[in-house]
C-alpha positions, 0 to 999 in steps of 0.5 A: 145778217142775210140768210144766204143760201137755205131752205126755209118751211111754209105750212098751208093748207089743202085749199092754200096749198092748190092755190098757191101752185095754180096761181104759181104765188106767194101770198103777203098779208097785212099783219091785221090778218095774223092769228096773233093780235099782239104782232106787231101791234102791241107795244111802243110804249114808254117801258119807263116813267119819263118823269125820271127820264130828266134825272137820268139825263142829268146822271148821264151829263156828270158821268160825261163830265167826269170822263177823261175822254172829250164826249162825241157831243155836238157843240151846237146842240142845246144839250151839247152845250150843257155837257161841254159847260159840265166838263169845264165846271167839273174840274174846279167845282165838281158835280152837284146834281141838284145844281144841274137838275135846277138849270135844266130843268126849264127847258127839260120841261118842254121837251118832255111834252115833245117826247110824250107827243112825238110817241103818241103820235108815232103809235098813231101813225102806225096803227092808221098808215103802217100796219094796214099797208104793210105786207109780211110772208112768213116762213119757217127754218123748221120743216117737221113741227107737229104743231104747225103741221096741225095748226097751219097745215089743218090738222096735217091734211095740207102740205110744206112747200121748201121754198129756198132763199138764193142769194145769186138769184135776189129772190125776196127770201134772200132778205128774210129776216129772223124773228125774235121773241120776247118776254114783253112788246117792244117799247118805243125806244129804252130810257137809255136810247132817250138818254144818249139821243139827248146828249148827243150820243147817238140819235134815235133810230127810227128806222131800227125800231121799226125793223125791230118791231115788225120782226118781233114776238112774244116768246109763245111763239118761239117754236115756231122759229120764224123768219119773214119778208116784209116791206111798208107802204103798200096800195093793194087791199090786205093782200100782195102776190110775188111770183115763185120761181121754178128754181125756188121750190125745190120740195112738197111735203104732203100732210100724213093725213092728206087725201088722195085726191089731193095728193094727185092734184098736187102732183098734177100741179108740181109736174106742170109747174115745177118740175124739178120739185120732188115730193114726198109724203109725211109717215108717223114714226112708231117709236117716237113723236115725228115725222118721216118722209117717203118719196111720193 
């Protein structure tokens, strides 16, 4: 789902944050660039032995074969045809797996080494083409973080830009895409994806493992309630800039250790640029572990 109309968080720090209100940009990285090695680029492994994967299949063929309703299998397909021919069997003779594992068992084969190659080759192309060419910003629905603030604002010396997703304005935060975190990397695809693929149930979707795997982390990283904007296939050596719009930023938050002489670059620049931002600065609390906000 779109976020619709929202604000969202992005961290910086001093030396980002200048630079992100002098050039008026927002900064899209190649995800070589993270700080966590295992993004998007760890995973699409078998997460099962595609040894086993025959005889599941074979389960998959006598439970449709025994189903009271006519499979949506394409009689055309090798496969099909081996569920439709299950089908007309079973009424007289039953399932015998065994007998099925046999006759399948040539052409399973072959496919198996497809299957095997058509993964290592995936792995391939998106370690070589998509992952250097791809470009990802990232923001946060969480603005009072303490971590972040020390992690990505450099020890709260940097600021918080609340950039907004504005639908009626198609700007690239309306298509930004929440991420969700894992105990394990994404595979390339379940032993039941292959299963329904090969009996005709429902093909492979690539370009959904793809929109999954790019937006997916380990559960480490699950305070940090991300979302992202990415797209494939860029030609700009690890960087990509889009412009901020003035209706885009409505707010800084200056870091509760930020310096002076920040704080008034960072006006200078707000009132210059994007006038109808306000800006607040961070203040601990006393009595517990967050943050307020003062006008600046």
């Amino acid at each position: 789902m779109p976020p619709g109309l929202r604000p969202f968080y992005k961290y910086s720090s001093p030396d980002g944050a200048l630079a992100m209100l002098n050039s008026g940009v927002a900064r899209y990285s190649t995800p070589l660039l993270f700080n966590d090695p295992f993004d998007i680029q760890a995973g699409l492994h078998f997460d099962f032995d595609p040894e086993q994967l025959h005889r599941a299949v074979v389960d998959r063929i006598g439970e449709l074969a025994a189903s009271s309703d006519e499979p949506p299998v394409d009689p055309q397909d090798i496969w099909g045809k081996v569920v439709l021919m299950a089908r007309r069997h079973f009424r007289t003779h039953g399932f015998d797996r065994e007998h099925w594992m046999l006759m399948t068992e040539p052409s399973f084969a072959n496919l198996l080494e497809v299957i095997r190659d058509t993964q290592a080759q995936y792995q391939k192309h998106w370690h070589e083409v998509q992952l250097p060419q791809m470009r990802v910003f990232c923001v946060s629905e969480d603005r009072d973080n303490l971590l972040m603030w020390s992690h990505y604002a450099k020890d709260h010396t940097g600021a918080v830009f609340e950039l907004w997703s504005l639908p009626d304005e198609d700007n690239p935060l309306s298509v930004a895409v929440p991420v969700n975190y894992v105990e394990r990397p994404i595979a390339f695809f379940s032993m039941k994806e292959f299963v329904d693929d090969m009996v005709g149930i429902r093909k492979l979707d690539i370009r959904a493992l793809y929109r999954r795997y790019a937006c997916t982390k380990s559960l480490h990283w699950a305070y940090e309630k991300e979302w992202r904007v990415w797209y494939p296939l860029s030609k700009t050596d690890k960087y990509d800039f889009s412009p901020i719009r003035p209706s885009e930023l409505k707010a800084v938050y200056l870091g509760c250790r930020s310096e002076q002489g920040f704080r008034d670059h960072v006006r200078r620049l707000v009132n210059e640029k994007y006038p109808e931002a306000k800006l607040f600065i961070a203040q601990e609390a006393t009595g517990s572990y967050e943050l307020r906000y003062a006008d600046a």
